[in-house]
N, C-alpha and C positions, 0 to 999 in steps of 0.2 A: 456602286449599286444604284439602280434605276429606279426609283420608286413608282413609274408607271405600268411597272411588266412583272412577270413573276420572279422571285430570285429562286436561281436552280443550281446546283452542285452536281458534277459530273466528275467521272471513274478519269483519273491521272494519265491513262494512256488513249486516250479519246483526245490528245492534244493534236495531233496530227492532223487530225479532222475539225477542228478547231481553226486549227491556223492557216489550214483550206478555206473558211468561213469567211476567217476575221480576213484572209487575203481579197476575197470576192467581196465583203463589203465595201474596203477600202477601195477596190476597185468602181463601185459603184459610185461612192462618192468623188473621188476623180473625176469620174464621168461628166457630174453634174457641176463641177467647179470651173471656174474662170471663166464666165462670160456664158455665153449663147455652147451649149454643145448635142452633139445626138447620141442616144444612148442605143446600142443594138445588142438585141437579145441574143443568143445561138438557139433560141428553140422559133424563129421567125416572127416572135410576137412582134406589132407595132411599134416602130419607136416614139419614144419620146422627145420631145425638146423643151430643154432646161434652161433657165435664166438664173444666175445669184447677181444677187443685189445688196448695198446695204441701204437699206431707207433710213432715213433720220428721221426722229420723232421727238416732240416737244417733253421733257424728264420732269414729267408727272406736273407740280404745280412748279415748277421752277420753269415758266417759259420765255426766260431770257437762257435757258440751254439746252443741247441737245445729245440723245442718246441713237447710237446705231444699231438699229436691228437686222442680224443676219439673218436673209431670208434666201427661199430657193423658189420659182416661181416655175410651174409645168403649163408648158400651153397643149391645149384639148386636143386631141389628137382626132382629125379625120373631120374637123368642124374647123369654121373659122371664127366663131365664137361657141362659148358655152357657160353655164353656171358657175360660180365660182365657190369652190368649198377650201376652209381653209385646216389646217392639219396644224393640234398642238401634241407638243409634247410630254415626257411624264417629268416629275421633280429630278433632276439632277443629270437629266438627258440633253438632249438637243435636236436640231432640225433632221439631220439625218438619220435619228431613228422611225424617223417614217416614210423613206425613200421611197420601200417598197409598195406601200399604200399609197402613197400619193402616184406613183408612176401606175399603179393599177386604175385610179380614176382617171388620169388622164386619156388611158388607152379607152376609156370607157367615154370621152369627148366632157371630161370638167375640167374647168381650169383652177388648178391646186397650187394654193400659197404653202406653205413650209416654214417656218418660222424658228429661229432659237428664241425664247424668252430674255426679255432683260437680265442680267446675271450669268445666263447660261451660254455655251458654246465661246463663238465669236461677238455674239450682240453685247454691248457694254452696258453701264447701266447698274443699279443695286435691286437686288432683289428685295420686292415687296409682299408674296406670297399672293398673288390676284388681287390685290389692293385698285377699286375704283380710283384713286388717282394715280397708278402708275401702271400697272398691267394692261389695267381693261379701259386706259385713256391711250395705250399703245396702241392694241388690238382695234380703237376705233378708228385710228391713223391709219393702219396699216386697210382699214377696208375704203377709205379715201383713195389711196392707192390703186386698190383694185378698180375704184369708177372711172379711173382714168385706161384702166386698161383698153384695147382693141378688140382683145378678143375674150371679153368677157361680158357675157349677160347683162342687160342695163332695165331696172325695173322703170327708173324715173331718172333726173338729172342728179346726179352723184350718189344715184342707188342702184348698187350690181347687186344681181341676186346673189345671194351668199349661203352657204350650211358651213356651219362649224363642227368638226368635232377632235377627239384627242381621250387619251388618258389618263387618271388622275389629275393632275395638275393641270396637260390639256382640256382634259373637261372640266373642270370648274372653271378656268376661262370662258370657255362656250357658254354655259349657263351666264356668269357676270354679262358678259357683251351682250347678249340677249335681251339681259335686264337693261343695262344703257343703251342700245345701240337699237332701233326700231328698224335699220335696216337689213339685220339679221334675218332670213326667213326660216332658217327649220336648225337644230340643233342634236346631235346627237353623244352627248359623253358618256365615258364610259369609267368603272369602276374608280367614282370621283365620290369627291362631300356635299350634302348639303349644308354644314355648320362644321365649319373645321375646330370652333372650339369646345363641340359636343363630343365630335371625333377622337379628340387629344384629351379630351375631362371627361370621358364618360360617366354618364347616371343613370342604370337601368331602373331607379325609381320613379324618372320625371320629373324631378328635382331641378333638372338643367346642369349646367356646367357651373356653374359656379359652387356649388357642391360636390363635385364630381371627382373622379379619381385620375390622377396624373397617369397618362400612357406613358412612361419615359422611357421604355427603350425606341418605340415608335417615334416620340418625339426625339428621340437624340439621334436619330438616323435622319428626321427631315431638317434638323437643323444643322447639322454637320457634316450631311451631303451638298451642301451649297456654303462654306464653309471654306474651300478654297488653303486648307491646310491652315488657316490660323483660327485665333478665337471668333470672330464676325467676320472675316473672310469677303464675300461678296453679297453680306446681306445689311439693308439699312441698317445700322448703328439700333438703332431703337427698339428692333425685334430681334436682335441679336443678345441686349441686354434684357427685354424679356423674357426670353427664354433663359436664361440664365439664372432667371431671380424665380421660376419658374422652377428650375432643375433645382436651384440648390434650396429650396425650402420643400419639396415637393406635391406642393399644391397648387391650384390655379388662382392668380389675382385677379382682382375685378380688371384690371387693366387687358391683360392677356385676354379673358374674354372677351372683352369690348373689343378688343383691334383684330380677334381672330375671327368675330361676326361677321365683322365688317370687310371680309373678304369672302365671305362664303353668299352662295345662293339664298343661304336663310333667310339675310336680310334684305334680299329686294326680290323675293320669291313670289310677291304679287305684281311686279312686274315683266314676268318672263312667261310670253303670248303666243309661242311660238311652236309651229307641230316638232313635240320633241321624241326621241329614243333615248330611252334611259340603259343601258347594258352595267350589270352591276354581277362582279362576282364572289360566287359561293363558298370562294377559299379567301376570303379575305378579312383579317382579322385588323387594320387600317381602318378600310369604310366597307364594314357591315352593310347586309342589305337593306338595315333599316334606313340607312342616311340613301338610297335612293327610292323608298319608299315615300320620304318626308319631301324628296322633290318631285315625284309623282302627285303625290297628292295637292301639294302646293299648285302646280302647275295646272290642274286638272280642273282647282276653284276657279281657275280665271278662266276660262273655256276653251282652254285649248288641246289639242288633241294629242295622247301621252301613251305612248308602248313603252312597256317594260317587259326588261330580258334579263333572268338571272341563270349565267353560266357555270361551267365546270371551273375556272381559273380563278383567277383575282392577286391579291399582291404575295398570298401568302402560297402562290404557285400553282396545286392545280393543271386542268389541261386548258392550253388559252385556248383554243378551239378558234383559231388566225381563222382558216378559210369561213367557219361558219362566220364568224361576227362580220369578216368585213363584206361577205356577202347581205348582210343584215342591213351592215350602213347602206351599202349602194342599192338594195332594193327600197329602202328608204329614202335618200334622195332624191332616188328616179321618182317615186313617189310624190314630193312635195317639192322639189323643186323643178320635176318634168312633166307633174300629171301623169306620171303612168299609172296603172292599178296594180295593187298593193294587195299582200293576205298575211301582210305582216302584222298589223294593228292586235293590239290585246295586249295577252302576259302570256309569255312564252318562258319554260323550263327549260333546262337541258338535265338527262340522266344518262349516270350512266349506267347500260342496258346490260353488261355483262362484256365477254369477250367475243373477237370475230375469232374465231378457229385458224381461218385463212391465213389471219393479216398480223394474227396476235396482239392485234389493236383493240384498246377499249371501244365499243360500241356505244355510242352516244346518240340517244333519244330527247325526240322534243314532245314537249305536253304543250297544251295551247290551250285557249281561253278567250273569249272575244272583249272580256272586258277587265281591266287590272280589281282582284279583291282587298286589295291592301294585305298587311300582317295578320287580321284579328277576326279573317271567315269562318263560319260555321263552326263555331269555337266548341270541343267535346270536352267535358271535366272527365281526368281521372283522378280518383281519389290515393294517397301519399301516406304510408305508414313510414316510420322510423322513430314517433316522438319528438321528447326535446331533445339535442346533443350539446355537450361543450367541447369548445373548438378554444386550439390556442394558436397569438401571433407569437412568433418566436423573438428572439430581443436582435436588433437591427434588420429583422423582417427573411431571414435566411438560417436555414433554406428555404426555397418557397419550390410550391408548386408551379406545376407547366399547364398552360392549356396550345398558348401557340406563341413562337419567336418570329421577329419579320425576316421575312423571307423565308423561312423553315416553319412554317404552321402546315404544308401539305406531307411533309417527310416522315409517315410512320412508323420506321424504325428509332425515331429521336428517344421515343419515350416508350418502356414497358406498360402501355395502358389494361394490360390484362393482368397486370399483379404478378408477380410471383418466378419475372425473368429478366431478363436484359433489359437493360438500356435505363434512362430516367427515369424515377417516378415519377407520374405524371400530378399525385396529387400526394402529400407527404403526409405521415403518418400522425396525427393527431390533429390535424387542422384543415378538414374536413368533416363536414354534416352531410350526410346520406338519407335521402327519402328516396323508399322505389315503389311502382306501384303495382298492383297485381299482376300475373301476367297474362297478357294479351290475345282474349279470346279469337279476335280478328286479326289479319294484317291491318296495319296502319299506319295511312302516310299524313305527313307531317307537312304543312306547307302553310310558313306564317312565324308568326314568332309567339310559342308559347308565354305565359305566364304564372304567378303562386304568389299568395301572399304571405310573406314571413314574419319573425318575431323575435327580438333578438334582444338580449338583454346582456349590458355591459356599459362604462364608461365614454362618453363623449360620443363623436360620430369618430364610426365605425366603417372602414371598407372591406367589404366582402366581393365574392368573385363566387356568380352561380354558372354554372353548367350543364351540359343536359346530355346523359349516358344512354347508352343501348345495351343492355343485360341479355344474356342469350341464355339459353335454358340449364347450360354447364357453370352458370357462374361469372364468366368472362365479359365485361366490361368493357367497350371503347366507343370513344368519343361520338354521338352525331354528328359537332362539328365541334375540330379545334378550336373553339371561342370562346370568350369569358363574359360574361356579363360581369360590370364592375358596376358597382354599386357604393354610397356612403347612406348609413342610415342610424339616427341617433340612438343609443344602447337607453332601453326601456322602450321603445315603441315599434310599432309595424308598416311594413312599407309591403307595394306589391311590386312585384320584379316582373321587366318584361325582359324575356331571355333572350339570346339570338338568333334571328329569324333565320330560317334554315327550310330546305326540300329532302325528305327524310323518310325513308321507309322504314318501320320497324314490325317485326316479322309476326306470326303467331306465337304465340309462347313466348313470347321475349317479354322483358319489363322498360319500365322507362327509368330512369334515375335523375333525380335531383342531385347536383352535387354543391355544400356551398361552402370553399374555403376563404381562408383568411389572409391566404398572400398568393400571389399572381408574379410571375419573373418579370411582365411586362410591363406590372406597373407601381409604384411608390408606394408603401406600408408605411406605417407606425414603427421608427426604431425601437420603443419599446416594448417590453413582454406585454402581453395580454392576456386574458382569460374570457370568450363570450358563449353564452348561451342562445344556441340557435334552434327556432321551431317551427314548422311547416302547418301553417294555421288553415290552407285552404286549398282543396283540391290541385292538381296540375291541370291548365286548360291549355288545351292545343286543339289549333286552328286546324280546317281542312278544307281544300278546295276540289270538292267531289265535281264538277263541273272543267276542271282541268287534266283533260283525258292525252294519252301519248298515244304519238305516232306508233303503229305497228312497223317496230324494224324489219325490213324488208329481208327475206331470207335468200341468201345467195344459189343461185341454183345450184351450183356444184351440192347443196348437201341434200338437196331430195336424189339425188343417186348415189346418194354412201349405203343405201343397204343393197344397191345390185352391187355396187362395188368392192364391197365387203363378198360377196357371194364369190363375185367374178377371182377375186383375192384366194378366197379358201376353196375354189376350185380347181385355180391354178396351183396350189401348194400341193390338192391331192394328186391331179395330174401329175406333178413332178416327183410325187413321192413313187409313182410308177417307173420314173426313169431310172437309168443305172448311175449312179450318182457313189462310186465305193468310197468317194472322199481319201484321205489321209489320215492311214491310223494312229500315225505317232504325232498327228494333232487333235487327236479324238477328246482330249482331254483338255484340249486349248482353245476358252471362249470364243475368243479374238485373235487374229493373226490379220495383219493389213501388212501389203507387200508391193510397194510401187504405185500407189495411187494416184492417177493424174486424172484433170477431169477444168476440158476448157469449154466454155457454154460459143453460142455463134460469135457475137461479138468480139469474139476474141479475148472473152477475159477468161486469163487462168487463174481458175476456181480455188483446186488441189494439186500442189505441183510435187511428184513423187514423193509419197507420204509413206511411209512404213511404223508401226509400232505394233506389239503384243499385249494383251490385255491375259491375266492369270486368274483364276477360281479364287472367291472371295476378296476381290479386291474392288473397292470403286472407287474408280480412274474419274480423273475431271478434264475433261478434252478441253483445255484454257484458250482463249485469246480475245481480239477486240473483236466488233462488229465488222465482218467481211473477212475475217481470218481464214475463212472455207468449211469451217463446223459443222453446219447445216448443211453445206453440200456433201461433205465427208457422212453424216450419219442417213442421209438420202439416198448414199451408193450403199451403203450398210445393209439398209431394210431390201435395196433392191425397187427403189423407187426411176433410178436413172442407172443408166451404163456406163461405168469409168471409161477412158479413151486408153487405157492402158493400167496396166498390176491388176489385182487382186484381193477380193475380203474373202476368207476363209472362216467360217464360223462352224465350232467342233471339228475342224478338220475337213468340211464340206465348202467347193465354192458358191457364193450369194450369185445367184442368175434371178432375174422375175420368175418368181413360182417355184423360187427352191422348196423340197421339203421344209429343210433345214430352218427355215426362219420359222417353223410354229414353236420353235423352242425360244424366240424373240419376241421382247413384250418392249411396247414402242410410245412416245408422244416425244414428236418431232413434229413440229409448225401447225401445233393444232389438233386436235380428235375431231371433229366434223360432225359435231353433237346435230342432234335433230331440235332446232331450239321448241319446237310443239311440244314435245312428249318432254318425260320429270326425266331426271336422271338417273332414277333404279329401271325405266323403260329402256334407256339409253343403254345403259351396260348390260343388261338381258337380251336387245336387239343387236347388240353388237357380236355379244359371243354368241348367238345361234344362227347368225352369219356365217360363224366360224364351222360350223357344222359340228362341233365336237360336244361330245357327253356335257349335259348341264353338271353333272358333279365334278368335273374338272376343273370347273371355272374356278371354283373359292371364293364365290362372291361375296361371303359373308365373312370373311379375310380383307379384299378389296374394299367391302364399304366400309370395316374397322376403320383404314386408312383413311378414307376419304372424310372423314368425319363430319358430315353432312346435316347429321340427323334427321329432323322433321323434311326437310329442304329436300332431300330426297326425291319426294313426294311433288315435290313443285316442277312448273316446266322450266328448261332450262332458258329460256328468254330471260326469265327473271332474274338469273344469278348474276350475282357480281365475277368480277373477273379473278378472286381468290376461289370463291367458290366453282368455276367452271375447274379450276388447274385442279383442284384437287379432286374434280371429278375423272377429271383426264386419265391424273397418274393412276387414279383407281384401275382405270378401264385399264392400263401398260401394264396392270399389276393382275390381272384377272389370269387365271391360269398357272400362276404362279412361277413365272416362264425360268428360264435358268441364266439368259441374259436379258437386262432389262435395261434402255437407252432413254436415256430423257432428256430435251433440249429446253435447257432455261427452266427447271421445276419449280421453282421458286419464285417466279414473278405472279405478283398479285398478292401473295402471301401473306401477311403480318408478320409480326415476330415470334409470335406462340406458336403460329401455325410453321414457320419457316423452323425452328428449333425440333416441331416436332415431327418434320422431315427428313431431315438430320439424324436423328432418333432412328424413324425407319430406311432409309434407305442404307446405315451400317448392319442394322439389325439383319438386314433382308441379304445382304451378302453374305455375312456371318454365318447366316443359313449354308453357304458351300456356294448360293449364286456369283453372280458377277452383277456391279452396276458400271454402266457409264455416264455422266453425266457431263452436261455441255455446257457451258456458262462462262459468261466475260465476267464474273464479280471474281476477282481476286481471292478477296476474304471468305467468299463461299466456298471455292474447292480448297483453300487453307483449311479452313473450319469439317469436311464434309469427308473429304476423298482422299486416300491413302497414297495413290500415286496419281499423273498428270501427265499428260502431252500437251506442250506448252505451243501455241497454233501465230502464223504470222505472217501475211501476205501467203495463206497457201501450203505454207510449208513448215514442216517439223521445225521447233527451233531448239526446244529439249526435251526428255523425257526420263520417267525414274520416279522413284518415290519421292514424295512431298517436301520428306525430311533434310534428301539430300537435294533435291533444286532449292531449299532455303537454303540449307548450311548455316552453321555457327549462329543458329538463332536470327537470320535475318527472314522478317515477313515476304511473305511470297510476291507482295508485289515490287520490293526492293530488287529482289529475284529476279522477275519476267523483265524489269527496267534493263538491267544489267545486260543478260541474255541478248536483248535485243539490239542495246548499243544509245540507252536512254540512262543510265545511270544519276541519282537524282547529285 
């Protein structure tokens, strides 16, 4: 695991494509290895040229010895000299996870160092975790280096200009050399520390670390990913035994703080002078965005000029948003290391804006702000009922509550946060305090890190874990963000908790929730039982930055012509119902009939390669396979969107031409409904079906919005919806009319788990009725759970088909199944 990226989990039969991946990286790094080589693109980009080296460097204070660092050096492309940026890496990574960014600056004329850290890759050495005598006395070697270059930028005699930047662990690098190294000129890390031992010992009191609550599962992944398979592995002796005296009592020693300061920005945060970019992300339960709050401001005292960007991703996964950030870096160093003009400067947001219909992509918007407000802007109190409560630790601290696991804080379905269904609980039944507050006359967004002050009465110091919910009008509960505030505060007295900072809309009608338990899976409790009384003594105050306004997403054109197109659609259906169309009567009764379907696009790729199966009254079919299996092109010749090059779809016995009658009896969302994002969503499905030209009492709209369970939001324009909430406006709209075949491609993305369960629910119900569903979906355990029979899909082509029961057989799950089938057998 890389602790600079997100950790992600993917469907078992995506290996394929995979090892297509992992082929083209390795191939990339070939490229770049053995001396001097040129790298060529096949899409004609500029190439590159690459130099590996290992530079020697003096091993830290021991300088009667030397350590080798593997590096990769890219010279500027299209220049004979240029700026010099150099590229770190995350904890447990190495040089070649930045191939690809580094070759993008170059192409952009920098000349980009590449680096494995001490410890890491090829480069020798013990890991000192950014330690000023061994890290950041490398990093100032290696820019010695660079003054000797040719073709590198020279400010002064052994001063090239230089930007640093990298990920976690590469960014707090950046920041350290900054701090040492005056020849540094602009910095940009990203989803890094500024106090790695505030990081690992969290104290939402203020407290500091030294009172603070042990992360250990966080901590046991950064220590054991550099760890090299044994106990200390490849890290000094001395932090390796720290950590361990650490782990095995589970609290922090004055020592551990001391040595973890001393590698962080915190302590030499009054000298680091240099125009910096902070990028910190929103899923990230490691380093919160308060710890790049604390180096914004740090850096801001000393006068120098500080943009902050808080994204979609971070370590606990999230969308990394790759193209926007490193467009970010490089208009920032054109910036300050080229002079060019800049509209980057502020605090910039990213949201996201709902779904593209098109693309099926979350839509991601930016809010901006010309000047960073810290956590604690325009701060609104709302006032907190619940009382006192008592809350227990259970005896060896388990079960405990979830807020987020590393690597797995962004994966929704981990935990039933809506009570009352699948999956973990997210907060366990007796050891939890709830305060909520009224509910919310206004929308209202949330930008900053709340706080409250509490009152807790019990034996010794006490750690709790605050949180901060979103109550929706039905009851349902989940997270703002997967994150804990961890806290210790001595039983008889009150402390004020700042929670964590977070970009957060919370709706009308909704409430907010305090949540404040007694154990946390992330981090170290009390083995023994407890019993505390917990009490909410002072309003909730949450910040807001009314001055931080978003971009209007841009609306695709294709959807200001979805209401002629809807016309042109139900014009065509009436014209055809004029035609002589007698269809087949002894399929009059048969949904679905597909009979040879082939369908090769120009390219020459075959799509659907003679495809046959039947589809029967009351059954819903789950058309299975990976991504590019042909599904989407398959339910595209269906609706009568494209022309097969050969067979047939018969629907009631009638053939699918553009403008069959026959399809008004098909109710459809395949790649999207083409919402008009202006107008609410009851506008939307009213404008939709008097498109259709058919009787408003036909529709059953008030059936459709059952389903869609939208409530107030309704009412809202669809801009604003999240991308669970567009899908289930969608299916509403497939469901209007209450068709007799209804095709759905991928229902359940964006979904939750309530809401996914209570899909499930309808769409057997809805056949049951006598209809028919189809549904399309690569989740295995979806059309297990969902659909009665399957066509199981695969380069194209049928590979099985049949009831559920029996493509499992003998109790084997269906993805055991589709393995087999295909000639993947685990």
């Amino acid at each position: 695991m890389r602790l600079g990226g997100a950790g992600r989990l993917r469907e078992r039969w995506g290996r394929t494509s995979r090892v297509a991946r992992w082929t083209a990286a390795g191939a990339a790094v070939a490229l770049v290895g053995g001396g001097a080589a040129w790298g060529v693109t096949a899409d004609g980009a500029p190439r590159v040229q690459s130099l590996d080296q290992r530079i020697a460097v003096v091993d830290g204070p021991k300088d009667d010895q030397r350590v080798s660092i593997d590096t990769t050096f890219y010279k500027p492309v299209g220049r004979t000299k240029g700026p010099a940026i150099m590229l770190g890496h995350g904890f447990g990574g190495d040089k070649n996870d930045v191939v690809g960014e580094a070759r993008a600056l170059a192409r952009d004329g920098y000349a980009v160092l590449a680096w494995s850290a001490r410890g890491f890759g090829h480069s020798t050495g013990e890991i000192a975790l950014n330690s000023p005598d061994y890290e950041v006395k490398d990093t100032r070697q290696l820019i010695d280096w660079l003054a000797k270059r040719p073709d590198v930028q020279i400010d002064g005699p052994g001063d090239p200009r230089v930007g640093m930047a990298g990920e976690s662990y590469g960014g707090a690098i950046a920041l350290m050399t900054a701090a040492y190294d005056k020849r540094v000129d602009a910095i940009a890390p990203q989803i890094t520390w500024n106090s790695l031992a505030d990081a690992l010992f969290p104290n939402a009191t203020g407290a500091g670390a030294e009172k603070g609550v042990f992360k250990k599962l966080w901590a046991g992944l950064f220590f054991t990913n550099g760890a090299g398979g044994s106990a200390c592995g490849r890290f000094l002796p001395s932090l390796c035994a720290m950590y361990q005296k650490v782990a095995e009592e589970g609290r922090p020693t004055s020592d551990a703080v001391a040595t973890l300061r001393r590698s962080s920005p915190a302590s030499v945060a009054d000298r680091i002078k240099v125009p910096t970019l902070l990028v910190q992300g929103q899923a990230d339960s490691l380093f919160p965005l308060d710890q790049a709050d604390a180096n914004a401001r740090a850096i801001a005292r000393n006068g120098a000029p500080v943009s902050v960007v808080w994204f979609q991703g971070g370590h606990d996964g999230g969308d990394s948003e790759t193209d926007r950030v490193r467009g970010l870096l490089r208009d920032f160093f054109d910036a300050r290391l080229r002079h060019a003009p800049s509209s980057r400067d502020g605090f910039t947001v990213t949201r996201a804006g709902g779904l593209d219909s098109s693309t099926q992509q979350v839509v991601v918007e930016q809010a901006r702000t010309r000047t960073y407000p810290g956590l604690g802007a325009a701060p609104q109190p709302l006032p907190l009922n619940g009382g006192e409560q008592t809350i227990q630790n259970p005896a060896g601290g388990s079960p405990a509550s979830i807020s987020a696991l590393p690597g797995l804080g962004a994966l929704g379905g981990l935990t039933d946060l809506g009570g009352g269904g699948a999956g973990l609980p997210a907060d366990m039944p007796g050891q939890s305090a709830r305060f909520d507050t009224r509910p919310l006359e206004h929308p209202l967004r949330l930008t900053g890190a709340p706080s409250v002050r509490i009152k807790v009465a019990g034996d010794g110091d006490i750690p709790l874990f605050a949180k901060l919910y979103d109550v929706a009008p039905d009851g349902q509960a989940f997270p703002a963000r997967r994150i804990a505030a961890a806290l210790r505060v001595t039983g008889g007295g009150e402390a004020t908790v700042t929670l964590p900072a977070m970009d957060y809309r919370f709706d009308r009608g909704h409430r907010l929730r305090l949540v404040v338990a007694s154990t946390d899976m992330g981090f170290a409790t009390p083995p023994k039982p407890a019993s505390y009384k917990v009490q909410a003594v002072s309003p909730l105050t949450v910040p807001t930055v009314p001055a931080l306004t978003a971009e209007a997403a841009p609306t695709p054109a294709w959807v200001w012509g979805l209401p002629a197109a809807a016309l042109a659609i139900a014009a065509a259906i009436l014209v055809g119902g004029r035609r002589r169309d007698t269809g087949r009567p002894a399929l009059g009764d048969v949904p679905l009939e597909i009979t040879g379907l082939t369908k090769a696009y120009k390219n020459g790729h075959l799509a659907v390669v003679d495809l046959s199966f039947r589809v029967e009254k009351g059954q819903v079919l789950g058309l299975l396979g990976p991504n590019g299996a042909g599904k989407t092109t398959t339910l595209r010749m269906l609706m009568g969107l494209i022309r097969p090059d050969s067979g047939e779809i018969r629907i009631f016995g009638h053939r699918v031409t553009p403008g069959a009658s026959v399809l008004s009896r098909l109710g459809s969302f395949v790649e999207g409904p083409g919402f008009l994002p202006h107008l609410s969503g009851r506008d939307n499905l009213d404008l939709y079906w008097r498109a259709t030209g058919r009787p408003l009492d036909e529709a059953h709209m008030d059936e459709a919005l059952r389903i869609a369970g939208l409530g107030s939001a309704l009412d809202r324009t669809v801009r604003t919806y999240s991308q669970g909430m567009r899908q289930r406006l969608a299916i509403a709209q497939a469901m209007l009319g209450l068709p007799d075949l209804l095709v759905l491609d991928e229902p359940t993305n964006g979904l939750d788990p309530p809401q996914i369960r209570e899909m499930r629910e309808v769409l057997v119900q809805y056949a049951a009725a006598g209809r028919t569903v189809i549904v399309s979906s690569h989740l295995l355990a979806e059309v297990e759970q969902t659909c009665t029979h399957a066509v199981v899909m695969a380069g194209g082509r049928r590979v099985a088909a049949g009831p559920v029961s029996e493509i499992t057989g003998s109790g084997r799950r269906l993805e055991d199944a589709f393995l087999e089938i295909i000639g993947e057998a685990p």
